[in-house]
C-alpha positions in Angstrom: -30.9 -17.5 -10.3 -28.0 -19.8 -9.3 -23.9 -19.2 -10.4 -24.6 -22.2 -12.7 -27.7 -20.7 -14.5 -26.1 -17.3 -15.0 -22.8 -18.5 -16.5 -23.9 -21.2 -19.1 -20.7 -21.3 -21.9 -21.5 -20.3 -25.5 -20.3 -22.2 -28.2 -19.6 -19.7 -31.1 -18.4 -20.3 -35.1 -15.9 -18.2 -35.5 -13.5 -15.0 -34.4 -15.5 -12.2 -35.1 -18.7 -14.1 -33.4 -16.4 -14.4 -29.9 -15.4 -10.6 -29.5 -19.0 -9.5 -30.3 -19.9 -12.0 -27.0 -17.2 -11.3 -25.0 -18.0 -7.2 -25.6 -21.8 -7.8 -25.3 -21.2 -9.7 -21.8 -18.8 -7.6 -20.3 -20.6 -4.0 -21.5 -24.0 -5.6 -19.7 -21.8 -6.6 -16.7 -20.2 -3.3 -16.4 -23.4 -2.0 -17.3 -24.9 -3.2 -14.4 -22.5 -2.9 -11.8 -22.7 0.9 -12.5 -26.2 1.2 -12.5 -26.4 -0.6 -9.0 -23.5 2.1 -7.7 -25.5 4.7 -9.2 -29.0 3.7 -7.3 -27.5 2.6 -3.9 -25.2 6.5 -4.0 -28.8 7.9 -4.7 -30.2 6.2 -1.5 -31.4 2.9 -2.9 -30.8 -0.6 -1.6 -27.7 -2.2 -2.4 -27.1 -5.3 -4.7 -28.3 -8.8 -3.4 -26.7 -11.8 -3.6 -28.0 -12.8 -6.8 -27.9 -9.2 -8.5 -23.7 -9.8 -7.7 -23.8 -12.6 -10.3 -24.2 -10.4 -13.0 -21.0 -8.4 -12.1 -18.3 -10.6 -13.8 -15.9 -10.3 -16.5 -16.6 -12.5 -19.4 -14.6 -15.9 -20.2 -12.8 -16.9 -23.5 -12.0 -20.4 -23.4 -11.1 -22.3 -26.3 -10.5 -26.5 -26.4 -8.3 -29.0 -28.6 -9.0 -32.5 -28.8 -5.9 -33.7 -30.9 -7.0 -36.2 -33.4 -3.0 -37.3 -34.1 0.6 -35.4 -32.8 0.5 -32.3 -31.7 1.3 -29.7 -34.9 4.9 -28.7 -35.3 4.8 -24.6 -35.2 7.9 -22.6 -36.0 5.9 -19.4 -35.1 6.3 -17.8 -31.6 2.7 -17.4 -31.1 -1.0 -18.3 -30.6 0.3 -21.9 -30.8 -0.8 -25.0 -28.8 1.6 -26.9 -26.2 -0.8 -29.6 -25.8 -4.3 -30.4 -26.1 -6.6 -29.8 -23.7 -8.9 -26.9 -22.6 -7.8 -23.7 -21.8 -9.5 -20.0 -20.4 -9.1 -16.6 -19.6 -11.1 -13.7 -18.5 -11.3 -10.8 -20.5 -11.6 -7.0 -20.0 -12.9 -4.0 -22.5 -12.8 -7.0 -25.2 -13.7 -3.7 -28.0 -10.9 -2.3 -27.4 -8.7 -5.5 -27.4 -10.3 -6.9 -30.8 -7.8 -6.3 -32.8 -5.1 -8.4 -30.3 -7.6 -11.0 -29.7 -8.5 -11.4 -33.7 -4.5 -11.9 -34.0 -4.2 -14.9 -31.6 -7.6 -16.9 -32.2 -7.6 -16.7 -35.8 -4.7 -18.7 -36.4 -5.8 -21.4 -33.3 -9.0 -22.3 -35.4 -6.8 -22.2 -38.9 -4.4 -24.4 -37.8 -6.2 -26.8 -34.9 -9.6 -26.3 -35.5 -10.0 -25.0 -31.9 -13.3 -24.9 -30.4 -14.1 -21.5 -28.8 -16.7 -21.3 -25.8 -17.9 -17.4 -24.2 -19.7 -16.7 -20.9 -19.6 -15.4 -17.4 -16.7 -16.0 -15.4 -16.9 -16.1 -11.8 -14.5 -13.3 -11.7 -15.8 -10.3 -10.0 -15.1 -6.8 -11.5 -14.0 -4.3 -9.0 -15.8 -1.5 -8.8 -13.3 1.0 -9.2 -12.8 -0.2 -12.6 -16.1 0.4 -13.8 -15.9 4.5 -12.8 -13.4 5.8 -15.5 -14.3 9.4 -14.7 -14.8 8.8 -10.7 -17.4 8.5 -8.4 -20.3 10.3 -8.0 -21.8 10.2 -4.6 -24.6 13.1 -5.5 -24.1 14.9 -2.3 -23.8 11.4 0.2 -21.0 10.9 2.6 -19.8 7.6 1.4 -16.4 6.3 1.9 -14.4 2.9 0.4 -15.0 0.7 3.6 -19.1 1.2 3.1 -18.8 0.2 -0.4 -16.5 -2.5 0.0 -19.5 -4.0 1.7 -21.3 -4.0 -1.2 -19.7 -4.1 -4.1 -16.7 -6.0 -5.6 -13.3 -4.5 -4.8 -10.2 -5.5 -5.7 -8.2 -8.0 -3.8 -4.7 -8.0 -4.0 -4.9 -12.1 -3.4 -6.4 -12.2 -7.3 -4.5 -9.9 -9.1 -0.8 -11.5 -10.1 1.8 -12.5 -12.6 1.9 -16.3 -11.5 1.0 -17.4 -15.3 3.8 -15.0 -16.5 6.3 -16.1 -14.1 5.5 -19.8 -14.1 4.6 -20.0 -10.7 1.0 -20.6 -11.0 -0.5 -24.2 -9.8 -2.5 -26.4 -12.2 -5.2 -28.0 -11.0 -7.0 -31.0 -12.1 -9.9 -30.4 -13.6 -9.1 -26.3 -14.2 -8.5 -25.2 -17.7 -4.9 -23.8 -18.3 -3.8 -20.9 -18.8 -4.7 -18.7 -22.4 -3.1 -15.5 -22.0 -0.3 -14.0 -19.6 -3.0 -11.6 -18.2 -6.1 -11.9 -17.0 -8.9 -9.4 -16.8 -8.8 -8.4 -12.9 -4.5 -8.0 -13.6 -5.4 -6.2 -16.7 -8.2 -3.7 -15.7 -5.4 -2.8 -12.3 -2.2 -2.0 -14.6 -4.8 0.1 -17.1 -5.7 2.4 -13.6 -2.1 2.5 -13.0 -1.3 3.7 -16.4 -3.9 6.4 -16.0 -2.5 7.8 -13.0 1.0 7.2 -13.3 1.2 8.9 -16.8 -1.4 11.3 -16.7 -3.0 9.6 -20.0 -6.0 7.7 -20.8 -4.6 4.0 -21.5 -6.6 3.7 -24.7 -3.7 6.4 -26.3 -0.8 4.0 -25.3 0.2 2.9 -28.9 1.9 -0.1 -29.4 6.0 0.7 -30.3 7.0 2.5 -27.2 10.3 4.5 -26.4 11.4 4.6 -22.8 13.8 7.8 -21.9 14.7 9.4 -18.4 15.1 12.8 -19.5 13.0 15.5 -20.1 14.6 16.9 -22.6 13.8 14.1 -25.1 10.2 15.0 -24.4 10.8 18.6 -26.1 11.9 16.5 -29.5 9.3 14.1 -29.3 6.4 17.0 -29.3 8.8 18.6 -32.2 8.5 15.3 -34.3 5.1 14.8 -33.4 3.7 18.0 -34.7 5.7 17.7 -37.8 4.5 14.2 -38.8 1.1 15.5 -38.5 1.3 18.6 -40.6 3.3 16.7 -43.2 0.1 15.7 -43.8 1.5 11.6 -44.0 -1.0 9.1 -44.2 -2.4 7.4 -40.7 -1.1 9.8 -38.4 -4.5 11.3 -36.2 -3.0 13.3 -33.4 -0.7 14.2 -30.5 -2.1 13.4 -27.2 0.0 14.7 -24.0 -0.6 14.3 -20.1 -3.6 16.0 -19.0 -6.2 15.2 -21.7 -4.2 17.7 -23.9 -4.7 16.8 -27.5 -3.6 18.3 -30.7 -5.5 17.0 -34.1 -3.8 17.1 -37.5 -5.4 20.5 -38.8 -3.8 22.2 -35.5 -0.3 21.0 -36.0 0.9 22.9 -38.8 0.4 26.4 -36.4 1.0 24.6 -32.9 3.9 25.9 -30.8 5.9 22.7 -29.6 6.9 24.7 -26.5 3.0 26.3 -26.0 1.8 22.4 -26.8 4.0 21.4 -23.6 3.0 24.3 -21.4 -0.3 23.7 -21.4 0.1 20.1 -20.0 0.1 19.5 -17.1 2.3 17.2 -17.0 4.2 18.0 -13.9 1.4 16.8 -11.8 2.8 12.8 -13.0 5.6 10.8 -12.1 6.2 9.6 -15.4 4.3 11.4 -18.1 3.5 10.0 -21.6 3.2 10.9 -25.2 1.6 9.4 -27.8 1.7 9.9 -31.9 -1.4 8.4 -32.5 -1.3 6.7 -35.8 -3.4 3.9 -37.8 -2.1 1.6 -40.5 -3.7 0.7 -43.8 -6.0 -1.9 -42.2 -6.8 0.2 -39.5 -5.0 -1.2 -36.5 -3.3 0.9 -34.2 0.3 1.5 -34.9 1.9 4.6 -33.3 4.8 5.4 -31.3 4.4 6.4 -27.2 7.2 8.3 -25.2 7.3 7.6 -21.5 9.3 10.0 -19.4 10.0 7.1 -16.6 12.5 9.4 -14.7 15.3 7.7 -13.1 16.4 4.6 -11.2 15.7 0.5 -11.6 12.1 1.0 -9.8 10.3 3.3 -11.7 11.7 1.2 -14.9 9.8 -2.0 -13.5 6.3 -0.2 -12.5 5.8 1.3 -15.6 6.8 -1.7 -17.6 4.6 -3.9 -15.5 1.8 -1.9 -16.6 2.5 -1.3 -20.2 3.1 -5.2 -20.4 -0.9 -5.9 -20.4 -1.5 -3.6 -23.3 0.4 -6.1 -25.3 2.7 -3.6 -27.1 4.8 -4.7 -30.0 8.2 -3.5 -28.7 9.5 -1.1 -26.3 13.2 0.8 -26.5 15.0 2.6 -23.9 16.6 5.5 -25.4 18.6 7.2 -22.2 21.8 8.3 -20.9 24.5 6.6 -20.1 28.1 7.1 -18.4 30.9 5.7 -20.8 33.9 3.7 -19.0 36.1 3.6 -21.5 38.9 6.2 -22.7 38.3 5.5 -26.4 34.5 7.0 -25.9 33.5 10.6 -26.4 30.5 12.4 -24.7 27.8 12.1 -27.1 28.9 8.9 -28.7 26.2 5.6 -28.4 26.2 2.7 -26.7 24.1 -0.3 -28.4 23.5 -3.1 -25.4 23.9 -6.5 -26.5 24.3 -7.8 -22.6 23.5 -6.3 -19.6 25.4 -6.7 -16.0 22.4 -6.0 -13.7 23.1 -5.0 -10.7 19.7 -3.0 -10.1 18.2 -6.0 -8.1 14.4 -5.3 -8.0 14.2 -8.4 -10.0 16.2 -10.8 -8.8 13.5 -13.3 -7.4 11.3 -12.9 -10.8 14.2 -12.8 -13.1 17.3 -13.9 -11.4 20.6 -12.3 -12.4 21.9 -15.7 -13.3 19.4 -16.4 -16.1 21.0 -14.8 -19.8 18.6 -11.7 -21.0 19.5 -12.6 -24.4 19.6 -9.5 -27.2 17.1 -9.4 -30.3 18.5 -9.8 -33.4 16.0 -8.1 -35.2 15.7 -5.1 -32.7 19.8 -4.8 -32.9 20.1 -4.7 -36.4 17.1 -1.9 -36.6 18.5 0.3 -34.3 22.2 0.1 -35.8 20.6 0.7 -39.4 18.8 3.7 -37.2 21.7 5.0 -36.3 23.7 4.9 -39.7 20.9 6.5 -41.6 20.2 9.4 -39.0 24.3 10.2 -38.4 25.1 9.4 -42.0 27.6 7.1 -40.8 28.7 4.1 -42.1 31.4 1.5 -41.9 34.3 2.6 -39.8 33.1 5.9 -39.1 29.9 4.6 -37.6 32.0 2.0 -35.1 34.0 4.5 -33.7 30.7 6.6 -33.0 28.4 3.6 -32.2 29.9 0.7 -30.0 28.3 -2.2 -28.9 28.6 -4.2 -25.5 27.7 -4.8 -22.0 25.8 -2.3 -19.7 25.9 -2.1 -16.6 22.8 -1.2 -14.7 22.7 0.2 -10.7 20.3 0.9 -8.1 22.0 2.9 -6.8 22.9 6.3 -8.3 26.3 7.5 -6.1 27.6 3.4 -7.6 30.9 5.5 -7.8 31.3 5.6 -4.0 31.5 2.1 -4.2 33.9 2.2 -7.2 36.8 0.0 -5.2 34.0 -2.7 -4.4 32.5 -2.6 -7.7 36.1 -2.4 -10.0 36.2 -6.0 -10.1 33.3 -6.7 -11.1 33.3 -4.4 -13.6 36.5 -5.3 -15.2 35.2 -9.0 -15.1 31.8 -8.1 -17.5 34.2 -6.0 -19.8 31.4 -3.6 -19.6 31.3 -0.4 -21.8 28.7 1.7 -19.5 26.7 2.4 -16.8 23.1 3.8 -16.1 20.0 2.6 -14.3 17.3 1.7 -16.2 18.1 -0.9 -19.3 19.0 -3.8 -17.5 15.5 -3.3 -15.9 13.7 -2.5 -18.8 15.4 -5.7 -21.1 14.3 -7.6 -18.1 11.2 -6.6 -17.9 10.7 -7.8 -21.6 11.7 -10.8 -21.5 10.4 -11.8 -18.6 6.8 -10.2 -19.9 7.2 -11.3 -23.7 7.5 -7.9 -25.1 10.8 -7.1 -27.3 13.2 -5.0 -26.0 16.3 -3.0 -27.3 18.6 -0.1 -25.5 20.4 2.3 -27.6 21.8 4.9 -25.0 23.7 8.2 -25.5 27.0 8.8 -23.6 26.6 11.6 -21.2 29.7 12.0 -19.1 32.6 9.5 -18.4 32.8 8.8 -14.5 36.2 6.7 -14.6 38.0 9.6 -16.5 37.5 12.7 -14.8 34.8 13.8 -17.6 31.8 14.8 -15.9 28.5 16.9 -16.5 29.6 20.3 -16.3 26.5 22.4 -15.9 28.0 24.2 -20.1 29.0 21.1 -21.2 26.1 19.5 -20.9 24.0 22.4 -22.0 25.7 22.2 -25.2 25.6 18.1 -25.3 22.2 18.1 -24.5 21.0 20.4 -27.3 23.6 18.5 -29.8 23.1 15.3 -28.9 19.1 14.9 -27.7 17.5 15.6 -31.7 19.5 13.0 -33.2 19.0 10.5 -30.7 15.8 10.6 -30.6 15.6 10.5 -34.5 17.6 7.1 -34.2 15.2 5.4 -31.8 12.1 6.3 -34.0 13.4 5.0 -37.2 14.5 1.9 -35.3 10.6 1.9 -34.2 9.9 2.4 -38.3 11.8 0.1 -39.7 10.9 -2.8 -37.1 6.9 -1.9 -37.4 7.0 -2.7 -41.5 7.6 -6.7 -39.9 6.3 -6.7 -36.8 5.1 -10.1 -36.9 8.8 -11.1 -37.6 10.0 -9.1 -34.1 8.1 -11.6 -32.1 10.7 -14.1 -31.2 10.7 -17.2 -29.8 13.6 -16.5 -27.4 11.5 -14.9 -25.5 8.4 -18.3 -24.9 8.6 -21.1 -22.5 8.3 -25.2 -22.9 4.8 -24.7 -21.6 3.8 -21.1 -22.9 0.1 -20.0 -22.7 -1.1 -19.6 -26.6 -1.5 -16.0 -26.6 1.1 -13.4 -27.1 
């Protein structure tokens, strides 16, 4: 059987009719690239040329043939920049049904697209295939012998070209559907896995992004609560470590027995998820991500999150005031960000505005008035906004004489290391971002983390923080088809989210 006879393209009628295809053609190809690893690890032959065919990830490719000008759309997206023809490859297309639903649907309302399914000629690594490892029954087998084999994943095919603009068009190629194509997806969903210590099918869409531990402790707390309250949609609490805790076990669980028995230590940046479902059944809880500290971590975990498509992400961390008229535990709400963290300077360079979302400002200052009971006045001397400054480099204070200037010139309001990157990171990937961060200690007045100050900060300040970021995450997930803006799409955007 030739490439061409195995990978004829399906027309189908309509949305529901393309996800069934896509998940009927990539189950059988995963189907069978496990069954030949399973017979060559039991001593059979390996695959043949033509038995390799059947290994691919589906394709999704949908085509406009404009009749008259191209539609006017106000909305951010699944919109078209010009006719044509354009593809992606698609991974674990179950899972995804609910995101793919959301962007064709509209493309055949509004153009009348036509939608095409088959076999791409995109490989599927074999690692991706063995969620709960390899087997090898008793065989001394390493990589290199499989690699001979079977399809493994080449660094030359996984990238972020479409979401960076840098990829090539080529005549005759379809362009570009989504940000994210299967190969990049299936490699940021194994990094998520080991990373966080989670299966990537918990991650739920609204995400908060901390660099404390301590935050975790509340986040179990809030967790357990919601599910005993016995409030509608809320299924269970999953922690690192394939620890889970259902709704009937929360009302007894022990928040600090919960966290014990994860191992969680074991991860470099654990997660957390609320798992939840709204009234039409699509997934719509809240994840925390421990991401530790510094610019880099804040990039790799974001890259990976990215292809899950998640509805918003906030970083809810310290900070180090720099002005006199802050107190320790006041907030800091970023509306600009200095970033001096440089891990993204060639992707994002520092010259190009990270703008702030409206929508995700005005929920987490609404947040932060209805948790602290603060309004007006009362909440602007607790709550200011501005520009933060984010480093690489944690001992930035060494450097204070070199960095003064620069400082002065932003008229920044405080320091940290993580939300320049993680605002960044969102608008370079298309996913909203927000910071609201906690003042911690103030570095250019002499007030610093004293091992019983902070004690008693921590244990003050860490509840209602917290509280604040999730009922900014509430209050934006009753619109979130409102939060996706268009400051965040290019002139020649793919059409999916």
């Amino acid at each position: 059987m030739s490439e061409r006879e195995l990978r004829p393209m399906q027309a189908v009628a309509d949305v529901g009719g393309a996800v069934d295809r896509l998940a009927e053609l990539y189950d059988g190809a995963a189907g069978a690239l496990r069954q030949s690893l399973e017979r060559y690890l039991a001593g059979g032959p390996p695959p043949d040329a033509t038995e390799r065919l059947a290994f691919r990830y589906p394709e999704l490719r949908i085509s406009y043939r404009a009749t008259g000008p191209l539609l006017l759309m106000r909305r951010a997206t699944a919109k078209l920049q010009s006719a044509g023809t354009y593809a992606t490859t698609v991974t674990h297309p179950a899972f995804f049904r609910d995101y793919l639903t959301r962007q064709l649907q509209p493309l055949i309302d509004d153009y009348g697209v036509e939608i095409e399914v088959g076999l791409s000629a995109q490989e599927i690594p074999y690692p991706y295939v063995l969620e709960a490892g390899l087997d090898a029954g008793g065989r001394a087998v390493d990589g290199a012998e499989l690699a001979t084999y079977f399809p493994v994943p080449l660094l030359s095919l996984v990238g972020d070209e479409i979401a960076d603009g840098t990829f090539d068009l080529i005549d005759g190629e379809p362009l570009p559907l989504a940000l994210f194509d299967a190969v990049r997806v299936d490699y940021s969903l194994r990094r998520l896995v080991h990373y966080t210590g989670c299966d990537w099918r918990d991650v739920q869409p609204w995400i908060l992004l901390t660099n404390y531990h301590r935050y975790v402790d509340q986040f179990v707390r809030h967790g357990l609560e919601r599910l005993a309250s016995g409030a509608e949609g809320f299924e269970r609490l999953v922690l690192p470590g394939g620890v889970s805790v259902s709704r009937a076990e929360a009302a007894t669980a022990d928040p600090a027995a919960v966290i014990a028995a994860s191992p969680w230590h074991r991860h470099q940046m654990p997660a957390y998820h609320l798992v939840a479902r709204g009234a039409d059944g699509t997934i719509q809880g809240t994840s925390l991500v421990n991401i530790g500290v510094g610019p880099s971590n804040a990039k790799t975990i974001t890259d990976h999150l990215a292809v899950l498509r998640p509805d918003c992400w906030l970083m809810v961390g310290h900070c180090g005031g720099l002005r006199q008229s802050q107190t320790i535990g006041d907030y800091v709400l970023a509306h600009a960000y200095l970033r001096r963290d440089r891990i993204l300077d060639e992707l994002v360079p520092p010259d190009v505005p990270v703008p702030a979302l409206a929508e995700v400002q005005v929920a987490l200052q609404s947040a932060a008035a209805s948790v602290t009971g603060e309004h007006a006045e009362a909440l602007k001397r607790r709550l200011r906004t501005g520009t933060v400054v984010t480093y690489d480099d944690r001992n930035w204070e060494l450097r204070f004489s070199q960095e003064r200037r620069r400082i002065n010139q932003s008229r920044a309001i405080a320091v940290d290391m993580e939300s320049g990157t993680v605002a960044a990171q969102g608008f370079r990937l298309r996913v909203p971002y927000g910071a609201l961060l906690c003042v911690s200690d103030k570095p250019l007045h002499g007030e610093i983390k004293l091992p019983g100050a902070a004690n008693a900060f921590y244990d003050r300040a860490v509840s209602e923080h917290l509280r604040v970021g999730l009922a900014a995450l509430d209050a934006l997930r009753a619109d979130r088809h409102g939060l996706h803006s268009r400051k965040l799409r290019s002139f020649d955007e793919p059409p999916f989210r």
